[in-house]
ROKOLBA-332420 format. One record per atom (N, C-alpha, C): x, y, z. Coordinates in pm, whole numbers, padded with zeros to 5 digits, always signed. Layout:
// ROKOLBA-332420
XYZ
...
END
This chain:
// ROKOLBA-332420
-00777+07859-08457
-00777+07760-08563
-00858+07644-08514
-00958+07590-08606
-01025+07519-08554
-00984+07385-08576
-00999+07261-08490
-00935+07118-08509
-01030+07043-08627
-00970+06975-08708
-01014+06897-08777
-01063+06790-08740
-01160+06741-08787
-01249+06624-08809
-01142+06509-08816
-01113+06445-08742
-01050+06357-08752
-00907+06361-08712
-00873+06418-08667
-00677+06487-08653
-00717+06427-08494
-00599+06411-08427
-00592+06328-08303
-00540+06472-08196
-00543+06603-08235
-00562+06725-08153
-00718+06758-08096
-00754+06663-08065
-00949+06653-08012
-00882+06663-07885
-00925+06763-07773
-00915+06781-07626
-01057+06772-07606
-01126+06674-07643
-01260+06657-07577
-01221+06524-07536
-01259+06479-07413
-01191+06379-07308
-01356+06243-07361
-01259+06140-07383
-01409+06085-07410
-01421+05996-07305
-01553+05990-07287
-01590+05920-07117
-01551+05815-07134
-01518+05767-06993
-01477+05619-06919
-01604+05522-06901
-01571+05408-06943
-01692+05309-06913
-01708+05305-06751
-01847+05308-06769
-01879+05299-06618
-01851+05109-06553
-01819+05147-06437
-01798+05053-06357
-01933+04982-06312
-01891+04867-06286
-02049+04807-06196
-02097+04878-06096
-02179+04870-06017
-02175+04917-05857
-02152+04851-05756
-02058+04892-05685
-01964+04842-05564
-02086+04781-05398
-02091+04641-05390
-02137+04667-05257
-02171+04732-05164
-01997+04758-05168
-01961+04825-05036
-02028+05004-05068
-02054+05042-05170
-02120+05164-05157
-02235+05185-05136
-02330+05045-05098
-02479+05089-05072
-02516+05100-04948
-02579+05248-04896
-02604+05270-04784
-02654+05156-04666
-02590+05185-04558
-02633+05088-04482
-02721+05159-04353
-02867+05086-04322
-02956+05182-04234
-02865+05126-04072
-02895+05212-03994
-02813+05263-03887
-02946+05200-03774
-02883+05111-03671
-02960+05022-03570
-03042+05098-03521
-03160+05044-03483
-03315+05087-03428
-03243+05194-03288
-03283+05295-03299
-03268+05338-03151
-03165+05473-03165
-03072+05443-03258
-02946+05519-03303
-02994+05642-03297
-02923+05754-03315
-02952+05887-03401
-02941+05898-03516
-03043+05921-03608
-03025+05861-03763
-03107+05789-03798
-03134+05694-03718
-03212+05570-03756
-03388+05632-03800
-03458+05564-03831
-03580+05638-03851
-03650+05587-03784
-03644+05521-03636
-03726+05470-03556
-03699+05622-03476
-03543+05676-03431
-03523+05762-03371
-03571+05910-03406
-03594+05968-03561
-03661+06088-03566
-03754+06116-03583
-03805+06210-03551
-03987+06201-03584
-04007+06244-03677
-04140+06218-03726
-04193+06275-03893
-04202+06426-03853
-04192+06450-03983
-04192+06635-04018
-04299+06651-04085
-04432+06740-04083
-04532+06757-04124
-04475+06818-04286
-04571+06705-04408
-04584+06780-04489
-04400+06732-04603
-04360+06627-04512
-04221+06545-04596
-04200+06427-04577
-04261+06327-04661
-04282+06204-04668
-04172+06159-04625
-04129+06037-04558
-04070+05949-04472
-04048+06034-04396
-04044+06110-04324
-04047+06213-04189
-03948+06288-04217
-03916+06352-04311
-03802+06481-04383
-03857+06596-04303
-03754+06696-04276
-03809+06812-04187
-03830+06914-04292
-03873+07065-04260
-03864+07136-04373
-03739+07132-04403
-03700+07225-04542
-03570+07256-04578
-03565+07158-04696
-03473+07099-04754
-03419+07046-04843
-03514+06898-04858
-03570+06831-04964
-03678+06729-04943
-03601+06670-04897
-03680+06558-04834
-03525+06417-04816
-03503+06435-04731
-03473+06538-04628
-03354+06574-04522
-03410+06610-04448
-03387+06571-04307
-03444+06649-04153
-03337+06660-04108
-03374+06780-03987
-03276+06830-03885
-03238+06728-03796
-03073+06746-03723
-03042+06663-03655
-03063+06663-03501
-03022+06647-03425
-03066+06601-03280
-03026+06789-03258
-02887+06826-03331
-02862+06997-03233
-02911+07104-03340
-03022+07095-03432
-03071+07185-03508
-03014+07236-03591
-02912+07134-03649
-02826+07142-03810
-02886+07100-03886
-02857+07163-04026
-02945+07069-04123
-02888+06934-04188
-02980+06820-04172
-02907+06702-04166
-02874+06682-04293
-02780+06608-04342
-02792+06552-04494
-02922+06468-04542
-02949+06442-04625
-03050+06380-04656
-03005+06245-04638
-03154+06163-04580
-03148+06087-04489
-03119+05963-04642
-03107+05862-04600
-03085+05760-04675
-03187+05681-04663
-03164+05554-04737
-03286+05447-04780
-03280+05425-04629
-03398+05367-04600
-03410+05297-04439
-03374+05166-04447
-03315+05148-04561
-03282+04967-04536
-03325+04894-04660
-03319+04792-04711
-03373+04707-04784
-03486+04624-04709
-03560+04632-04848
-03705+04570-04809
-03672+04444-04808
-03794+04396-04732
-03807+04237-04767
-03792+04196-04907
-03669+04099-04901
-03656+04037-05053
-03619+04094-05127
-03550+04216-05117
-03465+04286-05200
-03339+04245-05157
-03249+04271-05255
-03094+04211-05217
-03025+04358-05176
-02950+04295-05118
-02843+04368-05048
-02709+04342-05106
-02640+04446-05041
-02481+04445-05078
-02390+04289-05046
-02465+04209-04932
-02401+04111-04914
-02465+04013-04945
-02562+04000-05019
-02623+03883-05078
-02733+03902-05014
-02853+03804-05065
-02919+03746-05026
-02994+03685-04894
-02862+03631-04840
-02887+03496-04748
-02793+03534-04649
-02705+03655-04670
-02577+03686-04588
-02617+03797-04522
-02599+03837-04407
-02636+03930-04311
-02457+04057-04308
-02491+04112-04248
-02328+04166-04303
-02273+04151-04159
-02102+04137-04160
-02054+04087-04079
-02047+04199-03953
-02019+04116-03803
-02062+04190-03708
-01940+04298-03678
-01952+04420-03588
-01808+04494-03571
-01750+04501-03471
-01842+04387-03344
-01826+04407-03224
-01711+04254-03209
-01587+04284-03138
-01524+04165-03105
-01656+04055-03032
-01576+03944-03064
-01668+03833-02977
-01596+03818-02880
-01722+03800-02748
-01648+03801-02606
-01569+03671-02586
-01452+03727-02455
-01362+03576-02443
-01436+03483-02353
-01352+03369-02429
-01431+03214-02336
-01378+03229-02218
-01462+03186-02084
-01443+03235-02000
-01294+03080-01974
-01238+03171-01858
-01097+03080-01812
-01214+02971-01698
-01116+02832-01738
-01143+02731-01671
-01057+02723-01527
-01094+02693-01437
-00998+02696-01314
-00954+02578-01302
-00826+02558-01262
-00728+02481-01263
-00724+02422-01117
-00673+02296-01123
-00718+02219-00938
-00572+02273-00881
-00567+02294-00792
-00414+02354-00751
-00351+02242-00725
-00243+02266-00750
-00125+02152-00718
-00085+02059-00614
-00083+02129-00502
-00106+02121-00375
-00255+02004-00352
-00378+01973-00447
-00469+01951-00396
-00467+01778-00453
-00353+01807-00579
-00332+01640-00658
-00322+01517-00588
-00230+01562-00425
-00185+01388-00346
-00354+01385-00262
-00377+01468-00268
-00497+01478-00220
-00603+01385-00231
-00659+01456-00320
-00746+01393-00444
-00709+01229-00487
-00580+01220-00491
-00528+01099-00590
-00537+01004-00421
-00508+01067-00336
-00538+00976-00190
-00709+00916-00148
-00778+01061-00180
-00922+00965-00155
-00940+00889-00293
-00916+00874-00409
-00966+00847-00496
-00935+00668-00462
-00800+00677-00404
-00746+00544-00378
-00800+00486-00276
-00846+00529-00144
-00930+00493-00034
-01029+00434-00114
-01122+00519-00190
-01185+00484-00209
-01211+00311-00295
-01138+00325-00345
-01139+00209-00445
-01040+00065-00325
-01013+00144-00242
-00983+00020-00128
-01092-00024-00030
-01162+00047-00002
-01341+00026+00011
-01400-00031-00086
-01404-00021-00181
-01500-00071-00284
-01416-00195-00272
-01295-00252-00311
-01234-00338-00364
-01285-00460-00205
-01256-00421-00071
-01314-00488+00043
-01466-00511+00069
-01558-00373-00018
-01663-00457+00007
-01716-00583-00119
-01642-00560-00214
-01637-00713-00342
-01556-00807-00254
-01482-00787-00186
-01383-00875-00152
-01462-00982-00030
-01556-00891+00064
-01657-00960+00178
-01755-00997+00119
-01803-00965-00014
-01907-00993-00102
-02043-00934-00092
-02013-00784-00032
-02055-00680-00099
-02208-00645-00022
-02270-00770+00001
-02381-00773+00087
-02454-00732+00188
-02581-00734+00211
-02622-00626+00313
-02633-00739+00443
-02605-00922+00406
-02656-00953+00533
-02512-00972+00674
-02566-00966+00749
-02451-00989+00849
-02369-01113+00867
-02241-01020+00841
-02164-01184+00901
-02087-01217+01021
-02068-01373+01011
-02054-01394+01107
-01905-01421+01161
-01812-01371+01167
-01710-01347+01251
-01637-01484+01319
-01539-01571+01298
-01485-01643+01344
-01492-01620+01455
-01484-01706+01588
-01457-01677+01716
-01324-01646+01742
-01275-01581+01799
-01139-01546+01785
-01084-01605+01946
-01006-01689+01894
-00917-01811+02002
-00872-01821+02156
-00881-01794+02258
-00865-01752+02349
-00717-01841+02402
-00639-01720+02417
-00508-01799+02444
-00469-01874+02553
-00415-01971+02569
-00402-02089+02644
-00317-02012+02789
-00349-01999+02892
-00294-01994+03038
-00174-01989+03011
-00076-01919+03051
+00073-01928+03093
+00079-02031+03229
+00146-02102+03180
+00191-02191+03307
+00257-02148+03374
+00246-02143+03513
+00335-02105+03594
+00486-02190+03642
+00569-02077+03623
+00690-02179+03642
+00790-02179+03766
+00687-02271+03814
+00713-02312+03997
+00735-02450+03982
+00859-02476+04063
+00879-02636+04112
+00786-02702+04176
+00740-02834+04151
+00685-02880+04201
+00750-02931+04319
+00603-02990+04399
+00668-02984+04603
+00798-03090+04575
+00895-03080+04647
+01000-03172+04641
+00916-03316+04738
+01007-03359+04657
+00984-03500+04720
+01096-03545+04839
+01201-03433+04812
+01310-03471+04931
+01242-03374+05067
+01301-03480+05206
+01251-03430+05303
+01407-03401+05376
+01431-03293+05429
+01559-03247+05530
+01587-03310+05623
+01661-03330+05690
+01693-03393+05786
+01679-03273+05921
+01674-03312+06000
+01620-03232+06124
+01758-03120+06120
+01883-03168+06135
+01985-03079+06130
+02030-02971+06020
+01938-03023+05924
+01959-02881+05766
+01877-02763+05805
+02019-02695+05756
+01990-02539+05740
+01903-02498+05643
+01822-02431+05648
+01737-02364+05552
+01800-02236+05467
+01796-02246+05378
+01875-02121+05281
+01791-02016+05209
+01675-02052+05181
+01561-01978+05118
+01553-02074+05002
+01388-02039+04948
+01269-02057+04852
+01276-02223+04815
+01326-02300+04974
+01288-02436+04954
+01444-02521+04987
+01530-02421+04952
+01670-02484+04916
+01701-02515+05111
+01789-02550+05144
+01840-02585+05255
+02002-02691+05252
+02068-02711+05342
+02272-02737+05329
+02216-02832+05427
+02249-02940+05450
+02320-03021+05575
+02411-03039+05598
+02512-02956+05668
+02679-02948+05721
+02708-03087+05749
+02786-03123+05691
+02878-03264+05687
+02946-03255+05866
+02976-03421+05844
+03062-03389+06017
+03181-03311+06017
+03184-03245+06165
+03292-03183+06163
+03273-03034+06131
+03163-03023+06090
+03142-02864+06001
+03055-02809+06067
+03027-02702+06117
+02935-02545+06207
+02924-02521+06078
+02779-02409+06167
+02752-02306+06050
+02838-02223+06102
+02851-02079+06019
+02940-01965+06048
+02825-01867+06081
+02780-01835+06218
+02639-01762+06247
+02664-01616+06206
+02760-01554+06216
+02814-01436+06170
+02795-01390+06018
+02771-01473+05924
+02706-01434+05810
+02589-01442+05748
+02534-01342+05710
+02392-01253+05708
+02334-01362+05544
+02453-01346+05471
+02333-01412+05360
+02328-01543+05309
+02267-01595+05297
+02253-01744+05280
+02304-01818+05422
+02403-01985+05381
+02397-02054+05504
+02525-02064+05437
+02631-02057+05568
+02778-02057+05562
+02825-02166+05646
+02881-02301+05670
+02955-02388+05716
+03086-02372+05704
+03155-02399+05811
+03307-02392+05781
+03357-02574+05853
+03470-02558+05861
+03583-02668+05912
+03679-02641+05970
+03673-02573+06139
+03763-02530+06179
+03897-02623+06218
+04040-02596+06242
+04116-02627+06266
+04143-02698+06431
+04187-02707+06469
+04230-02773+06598
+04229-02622+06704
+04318-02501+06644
+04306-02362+06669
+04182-02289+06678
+04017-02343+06605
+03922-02309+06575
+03932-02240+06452
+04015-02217+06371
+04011-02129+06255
+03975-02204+06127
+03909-02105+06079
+03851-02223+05953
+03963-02285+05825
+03964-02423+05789
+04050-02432+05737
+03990-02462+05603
+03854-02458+05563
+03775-02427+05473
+03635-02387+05491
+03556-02371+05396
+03468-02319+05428
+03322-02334+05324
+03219-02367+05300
+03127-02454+05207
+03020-02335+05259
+02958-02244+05166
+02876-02120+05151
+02753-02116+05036
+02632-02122+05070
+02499-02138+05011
+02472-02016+05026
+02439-01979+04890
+02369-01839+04894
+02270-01822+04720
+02152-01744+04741
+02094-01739+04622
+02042-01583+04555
+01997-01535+04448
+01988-01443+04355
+01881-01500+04245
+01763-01386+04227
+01688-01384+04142
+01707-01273+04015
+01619-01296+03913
+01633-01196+03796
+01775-01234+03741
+01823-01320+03723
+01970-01312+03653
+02014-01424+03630
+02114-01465+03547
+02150-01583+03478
+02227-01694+03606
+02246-01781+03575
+02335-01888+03604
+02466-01846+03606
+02498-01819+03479
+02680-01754+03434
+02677-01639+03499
+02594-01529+03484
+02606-01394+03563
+02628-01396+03706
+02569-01515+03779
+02595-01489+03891
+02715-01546+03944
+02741-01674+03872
+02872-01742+03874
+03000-01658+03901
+02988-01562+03749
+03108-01450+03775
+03143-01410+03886
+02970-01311+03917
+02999-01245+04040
+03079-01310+04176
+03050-01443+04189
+03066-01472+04281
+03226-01512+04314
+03315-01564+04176
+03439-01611+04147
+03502-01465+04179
+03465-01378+04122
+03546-01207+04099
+03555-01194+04276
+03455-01185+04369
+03461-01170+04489
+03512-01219+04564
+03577-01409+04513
+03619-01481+04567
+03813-01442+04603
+03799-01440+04432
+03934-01389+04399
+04019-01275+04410
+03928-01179+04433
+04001-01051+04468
+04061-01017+04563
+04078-01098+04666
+04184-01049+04779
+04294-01125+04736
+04329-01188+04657
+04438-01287+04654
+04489-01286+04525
+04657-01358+04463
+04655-01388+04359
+04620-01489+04342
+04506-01490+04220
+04442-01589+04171
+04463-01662+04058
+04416-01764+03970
+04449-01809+03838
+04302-01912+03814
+04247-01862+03716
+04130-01933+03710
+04158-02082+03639
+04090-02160+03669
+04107-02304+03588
+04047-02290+03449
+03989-02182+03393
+03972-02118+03268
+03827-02099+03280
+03721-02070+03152
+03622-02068+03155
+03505-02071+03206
+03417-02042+03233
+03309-02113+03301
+03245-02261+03224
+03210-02344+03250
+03186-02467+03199
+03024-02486+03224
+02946-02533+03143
+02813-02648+03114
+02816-02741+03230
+02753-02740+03329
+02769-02866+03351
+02583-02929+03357
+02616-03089+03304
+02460-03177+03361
+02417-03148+03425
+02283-03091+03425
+02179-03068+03554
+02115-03159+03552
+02142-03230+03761
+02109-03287+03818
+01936-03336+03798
+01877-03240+03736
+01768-03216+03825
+01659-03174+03717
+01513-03181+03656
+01460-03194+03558
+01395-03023+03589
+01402-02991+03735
+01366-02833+03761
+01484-02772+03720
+01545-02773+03731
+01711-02693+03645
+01717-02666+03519
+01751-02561+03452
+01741-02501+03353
+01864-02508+03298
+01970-02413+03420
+02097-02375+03383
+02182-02402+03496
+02333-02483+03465
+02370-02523+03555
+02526-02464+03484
+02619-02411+03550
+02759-02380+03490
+02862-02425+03685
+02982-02440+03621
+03112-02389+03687
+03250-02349+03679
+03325-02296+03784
+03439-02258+03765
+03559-02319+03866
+03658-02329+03857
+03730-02362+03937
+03887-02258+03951
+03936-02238+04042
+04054-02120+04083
+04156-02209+04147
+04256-02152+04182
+04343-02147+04298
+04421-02014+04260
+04487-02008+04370
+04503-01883+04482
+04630-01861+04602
+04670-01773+04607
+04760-01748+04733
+04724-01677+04815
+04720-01663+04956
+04658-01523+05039
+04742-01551+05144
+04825-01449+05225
+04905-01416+05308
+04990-01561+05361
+05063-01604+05212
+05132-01703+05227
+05076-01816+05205
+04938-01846+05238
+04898-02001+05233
+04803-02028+05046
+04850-02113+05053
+04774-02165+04919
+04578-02231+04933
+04510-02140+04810
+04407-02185+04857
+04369-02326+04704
+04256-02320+04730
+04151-02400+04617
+04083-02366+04619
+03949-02378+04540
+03826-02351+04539
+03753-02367+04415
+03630-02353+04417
+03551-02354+04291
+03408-02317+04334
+03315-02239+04230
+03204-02229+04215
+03122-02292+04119
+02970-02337+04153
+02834-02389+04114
+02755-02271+04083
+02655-02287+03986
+02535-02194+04011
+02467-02266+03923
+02291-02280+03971
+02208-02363+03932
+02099-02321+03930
+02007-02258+03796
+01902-02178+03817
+01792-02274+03771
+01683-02236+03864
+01576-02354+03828
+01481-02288+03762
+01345-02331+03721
+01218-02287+03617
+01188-02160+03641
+01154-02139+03807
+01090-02004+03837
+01206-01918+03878
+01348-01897+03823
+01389-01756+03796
+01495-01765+03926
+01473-01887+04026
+01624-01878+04134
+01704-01893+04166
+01838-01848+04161
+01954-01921+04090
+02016-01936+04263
+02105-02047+04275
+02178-02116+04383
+02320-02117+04325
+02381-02015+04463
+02493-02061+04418
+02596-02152+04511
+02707-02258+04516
+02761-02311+04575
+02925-02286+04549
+02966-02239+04688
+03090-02169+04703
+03185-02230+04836
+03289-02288+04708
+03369-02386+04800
+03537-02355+04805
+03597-02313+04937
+03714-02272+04930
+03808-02369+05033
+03929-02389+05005
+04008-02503+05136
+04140-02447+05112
+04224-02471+05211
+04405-02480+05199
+04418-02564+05164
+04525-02594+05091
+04604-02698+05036
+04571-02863+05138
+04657-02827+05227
+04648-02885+05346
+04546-02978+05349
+04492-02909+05312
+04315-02992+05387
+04262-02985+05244
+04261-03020+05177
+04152-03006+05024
+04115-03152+04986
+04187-03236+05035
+04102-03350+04985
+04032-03401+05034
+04032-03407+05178
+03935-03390+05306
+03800-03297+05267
+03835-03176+05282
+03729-03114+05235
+03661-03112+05143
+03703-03140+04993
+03630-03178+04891
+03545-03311+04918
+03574-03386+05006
+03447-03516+05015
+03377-03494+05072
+03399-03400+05179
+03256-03352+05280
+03172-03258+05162
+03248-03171+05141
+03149-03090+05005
+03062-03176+04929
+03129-03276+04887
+03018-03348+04792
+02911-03375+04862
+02903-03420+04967
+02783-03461+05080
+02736-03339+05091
+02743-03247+05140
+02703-03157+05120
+02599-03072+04995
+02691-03075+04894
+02650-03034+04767
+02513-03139+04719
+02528-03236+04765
+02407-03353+04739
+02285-03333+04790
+02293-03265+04906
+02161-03267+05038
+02132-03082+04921
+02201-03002+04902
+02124-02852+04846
+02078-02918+04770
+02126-02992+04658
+02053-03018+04535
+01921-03102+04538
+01929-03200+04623
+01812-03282+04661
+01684-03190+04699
+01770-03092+04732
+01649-02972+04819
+01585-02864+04712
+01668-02866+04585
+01610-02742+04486
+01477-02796+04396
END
């Protein structure tokens, strides 16, 4: 049965409007050098743009297949292309990475941050001298004044023919009544013997360098006192120096018991400019102490006259 003219049983398909043409479908020629490219195959005798025999259009490929037919070689000058005009088509190769910057190591920062600072302490000294190429001239630099030496000058006291000499100038003149004691080695020892010959006091010059006035004082009280019970009259004491060479002048005073008899006593020590200390060491019995303390003073007068 045949379809009518007009009845909507027509199985004849009626064509689709054609589409534009797509960019992306126009052949693209293949880089100089390629396989494909038409720099890379050679002409074929007898098939315009270098087609081999066989099919027009088409040459064999590099392994003696028959190639498809070759495509446009490209757009001419000033013909448009799929990507415009003015637009080249985009590349397929990643772009290479930026290369890595190297980093100052950590370790190298106090470094660095140390000369950077030198430096600018140089620069800042040569603005500071004023930077110049001419020479300068240098203060004289002061030459320090002599150490005086600290030595007594010559005494003006003269000894009497009978004074003992004690060392470094000093010298005792034993009061009447009083020997030396030849039996002792240091300094000059006088005593006051008894009617028996036994000493019933005893007046002892002796001296010590490198060390104080008070230091030696001690020593000499501790030595005094140790065989006996003793009781100090307290402190060591200041006393006025005699004497414009005297520096340091102290004393002490004791009493004492020793195998029954009662003593007295007291120590001096008197250090002068150049470093020599004198000491004066005075011991008596009861008995006899007021006696003996006046000869001491005579005594004690002639050392000091002598330091």
């Amino acid at each position: 049965m045949k379809n009518e003219p007009g009845s909507g049983d027509n199985d004849t398909p009626e064509p689709e409007p054609e589409l534009p043409p797509s960019p992306w479908n126009h052949p693209v020629a293949p880089p100089p050098g390629h396989p494909g490219s038409a720099q890379s195959w050679p002409a074929a005798p007898g098939a315009p743009g270098g087609a081999g025999p066989g099919t027009a259009g088409s040459s064999p490929d590099t392994w003696g297949n028959q190639a498809t037919p070759a495509g446009p070689a490209g757009p001419r000058p000033g013909e448009p292309t799929g990507w415009g005009s003015q637009i080249s088509p985009p590349s397929l190769r990643r772009p290479p990475p930026e290369p890595k910057r190297r980093k100052l190591p950590s370790f190298l920062i106090p470094v660095v941050g140390a000369v950077v600072l030198l430096a600018l302490i140089g620069t800042g000294l040569v603005v500071f001298l004023g930077g110049d190429d001419k020479p300068k001239t240098l203060p004289p630099t002061p030459t320090p004044a002599p150490t005086a030496v600290s030595t007594p000058p010559p005494p003006s006291y003269t000894p009497p023919a009978n004074a003992l000499p004690v060392g470094f100038g000093v010298s005792v003149v034993p009061a009447d009544g009083w020997t030396e004691y030849a039996a002792e080695k240091q300094g000059k020892q006088v005593i006051a013997p008894d009617p028996n010959g036994k000493a019933r006091a005893f007046f002892w010059v002796r001296q010590r360098q490198g060390m104080t006035a008070k230091t030696y004082l001690l020593r000499v009280v501790e030595g005094e006192t140790g065989p006996m019970v003793a009781q100090l009259g307290g402190p060591p004491r200041n006393l006025t120096c005699p004497r414009d060479v005297l520096v340091e002048c102290v004393a002490i005073t004791y009493t004492g018991t020793k195998k029954g008899v009662k003593l007295q006593g007291y120590v001096e020590a008197y250090r002068r400019k150049d470093g020599v200390v004198t000491a004066i060491d005075f011991q008596s019995r009861d008995d006899f102490a007021a006696k003996a303390k006046a000869d001491a003073e005579i005594m004690k007068k002639s050392v000091i006259d002598s330091m």
